[in-house]
TIMI-101699 format. One record per residue (C-alpha): residue in three letters; z, y negated, x. Coordinates in pm, whole numbers, padded with zeros to 5 digits, always signed. Layout:
ALAZYX;...
END
This chain:
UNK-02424+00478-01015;UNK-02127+00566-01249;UNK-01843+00361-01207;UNK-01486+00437-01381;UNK-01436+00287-01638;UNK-01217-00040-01637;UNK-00956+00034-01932;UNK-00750-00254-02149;UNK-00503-00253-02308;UNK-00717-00162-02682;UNK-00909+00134-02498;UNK-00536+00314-02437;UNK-00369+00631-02596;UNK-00007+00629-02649;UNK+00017+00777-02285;UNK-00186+00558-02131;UNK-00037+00273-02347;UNK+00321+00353-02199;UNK+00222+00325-01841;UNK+00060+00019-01904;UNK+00377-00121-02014;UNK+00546+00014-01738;UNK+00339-00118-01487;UNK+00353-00477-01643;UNK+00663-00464-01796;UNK+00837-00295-01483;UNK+00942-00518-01116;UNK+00573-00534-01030;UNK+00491-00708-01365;UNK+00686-01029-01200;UNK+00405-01057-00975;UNK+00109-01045-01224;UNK+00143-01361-01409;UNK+00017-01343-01777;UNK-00065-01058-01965;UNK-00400-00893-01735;UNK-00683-00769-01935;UNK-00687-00453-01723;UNK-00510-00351-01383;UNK-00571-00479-01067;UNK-00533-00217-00767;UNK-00484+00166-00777;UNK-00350+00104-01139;UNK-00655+00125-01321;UNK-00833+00401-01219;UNK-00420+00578-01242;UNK-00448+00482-01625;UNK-00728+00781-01614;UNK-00447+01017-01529;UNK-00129+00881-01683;UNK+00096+01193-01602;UNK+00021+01128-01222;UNK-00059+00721-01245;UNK+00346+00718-01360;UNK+00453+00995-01091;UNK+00264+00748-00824;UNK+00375+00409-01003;UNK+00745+00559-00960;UNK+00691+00685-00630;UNK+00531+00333-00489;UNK+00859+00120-00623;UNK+01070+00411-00471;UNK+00874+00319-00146;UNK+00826-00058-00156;UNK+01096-00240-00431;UNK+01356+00030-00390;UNK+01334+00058-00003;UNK+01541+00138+00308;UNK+01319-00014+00523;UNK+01317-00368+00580;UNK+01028-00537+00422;UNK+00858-00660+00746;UNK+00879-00303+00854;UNK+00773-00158+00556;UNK+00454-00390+00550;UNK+00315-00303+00893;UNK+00317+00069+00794;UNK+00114+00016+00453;UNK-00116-00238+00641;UNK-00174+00007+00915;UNK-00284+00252+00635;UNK-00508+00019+00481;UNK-00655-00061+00774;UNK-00720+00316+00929;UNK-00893+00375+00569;UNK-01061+00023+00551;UNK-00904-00054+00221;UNK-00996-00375+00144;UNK-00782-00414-00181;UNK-00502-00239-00001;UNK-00499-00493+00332;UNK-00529-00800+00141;UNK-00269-00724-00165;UNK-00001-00622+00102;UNK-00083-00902+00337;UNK+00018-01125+00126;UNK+00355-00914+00064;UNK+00375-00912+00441;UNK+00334-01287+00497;UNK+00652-01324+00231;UNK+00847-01097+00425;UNK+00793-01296+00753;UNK+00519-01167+00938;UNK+00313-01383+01072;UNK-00071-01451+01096;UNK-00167-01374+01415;UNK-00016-01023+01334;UNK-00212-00988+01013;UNK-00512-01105+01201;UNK-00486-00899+01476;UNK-00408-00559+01255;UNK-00781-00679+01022;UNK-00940-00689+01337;UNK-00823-00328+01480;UNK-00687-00513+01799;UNK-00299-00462+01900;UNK-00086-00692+01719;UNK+00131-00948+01921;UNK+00466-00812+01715;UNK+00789-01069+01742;UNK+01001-00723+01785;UNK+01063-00392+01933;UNK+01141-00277+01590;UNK+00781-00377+01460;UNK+00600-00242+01741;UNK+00765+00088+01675;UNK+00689+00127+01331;UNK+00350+00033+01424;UNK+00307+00264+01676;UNK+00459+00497+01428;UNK+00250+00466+01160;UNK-00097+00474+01386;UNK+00014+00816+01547;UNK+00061+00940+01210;UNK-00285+00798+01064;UNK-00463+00927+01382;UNK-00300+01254+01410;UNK-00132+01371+01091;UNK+00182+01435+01332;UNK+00426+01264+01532;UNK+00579+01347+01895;UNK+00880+01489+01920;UNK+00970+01169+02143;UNK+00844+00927+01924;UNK+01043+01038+01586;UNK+01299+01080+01790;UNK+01321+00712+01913;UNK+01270+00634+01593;UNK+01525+00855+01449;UNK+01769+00653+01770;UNK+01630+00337+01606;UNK+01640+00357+01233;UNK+01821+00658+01126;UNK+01742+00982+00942;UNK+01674+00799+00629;UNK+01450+00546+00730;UNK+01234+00799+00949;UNK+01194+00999+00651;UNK+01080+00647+00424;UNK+00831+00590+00688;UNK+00638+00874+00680;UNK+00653+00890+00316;UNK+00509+00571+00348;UNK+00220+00583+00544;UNK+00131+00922+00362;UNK+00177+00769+00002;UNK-00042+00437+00118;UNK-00313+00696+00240;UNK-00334+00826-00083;UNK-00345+00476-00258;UNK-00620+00329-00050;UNK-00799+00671-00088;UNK-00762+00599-00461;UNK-00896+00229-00398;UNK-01218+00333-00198;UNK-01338+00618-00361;UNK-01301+00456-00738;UNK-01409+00105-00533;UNK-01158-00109-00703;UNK-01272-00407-00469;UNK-01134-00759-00390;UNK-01107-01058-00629;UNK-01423-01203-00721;UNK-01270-01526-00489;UNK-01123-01326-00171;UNK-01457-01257+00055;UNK-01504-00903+00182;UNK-01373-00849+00534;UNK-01500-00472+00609;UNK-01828-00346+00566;UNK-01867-00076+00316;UNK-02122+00233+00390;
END
């Protein structure tokens, strides 16, 4: 089996070497502790493809540090992807994101599991319900978006969907290059 190949920092053109720096030097490089000997996530198989690794890096802090949504909100919609595409790497990294934001564990438990999560509000259970029509039908009802619309606003509804689109592509990214959990976090979904 050919796997891609798992870049540092020494294996990097000048390209390659500035998204690096952008992605560890940039907001998410407060999360990553010392300096990684490769990237974690959809970052490393990105490096591949600089031109479009920095188009998506920008795009995902657009989505997630720059946000209109509020970060519980936000959460559910990228969990919900990772879940429809059984991203491991994708569920766990933005669990953790969503437990900082607030939401709690039975939520994150019940969303692993594919069950319906017992949300705290009306607000979470729409962007949930949101996010699923989307993943299950590429579309939304006019009655839905439009409650949603009522709810959040124009720019929010607009945010969400990028969302949930953008996170498709990311844990499409993750499974197909199989950038997989920490060698300590067990696996949670069986792969085929």
């Amino acid at each position: 089996m050919t796997e891609i190949p798992r870049l540092g920092l020494g294996d990097l053109n000048p390209e390659q070497q500035s998204l690096w720096r952008y992605i560890v030097e940039g907001p998410r490089g407060n999360t990553m502790g010392k300096q990684p000997e490769t990237l974690s996530g959809p970052f490393g198989p990105w490096l591949h493809n600089p031109k479009f690794g920095r188009s998506a890096a920008e795009m995902g802090e657009i989505l997630r540090i720059n946000a209109i949504l509020p970060g519980d909100l936000r959460e559910i919609a990228i969990l919900a992807a990772g879940v429809r595409w059984k991203s491991e790497f994708e569920f766990w990294a933005h669990a953790q994101a969503a437990r900082a934001e607030g939401l709690e564990e039975d939520v994150l438990e019940a969303m692993q599991a594919g069950k319906d999560p017992p949300f705290r509000t009306e607000r979470q259970r729409l962007v949930y319900t949101v996010s699923m029509q989307l993943l299950d039908s590429g579309d939304l009802t006019r009655d839905l978006r439009n409650q949603l619309v009522e709810e959040l606003g124009w720019p929010a509804t607009v945010e969400l969907v990028a969302i949930v689109g953008f996170y498709c592509m990311v844990a499409f990214t993750l499974n197909a290059f199989d950038v997989r959990l920490p060698k300590n976090v067990p696996s949670f979904w069986p792969r085929g």
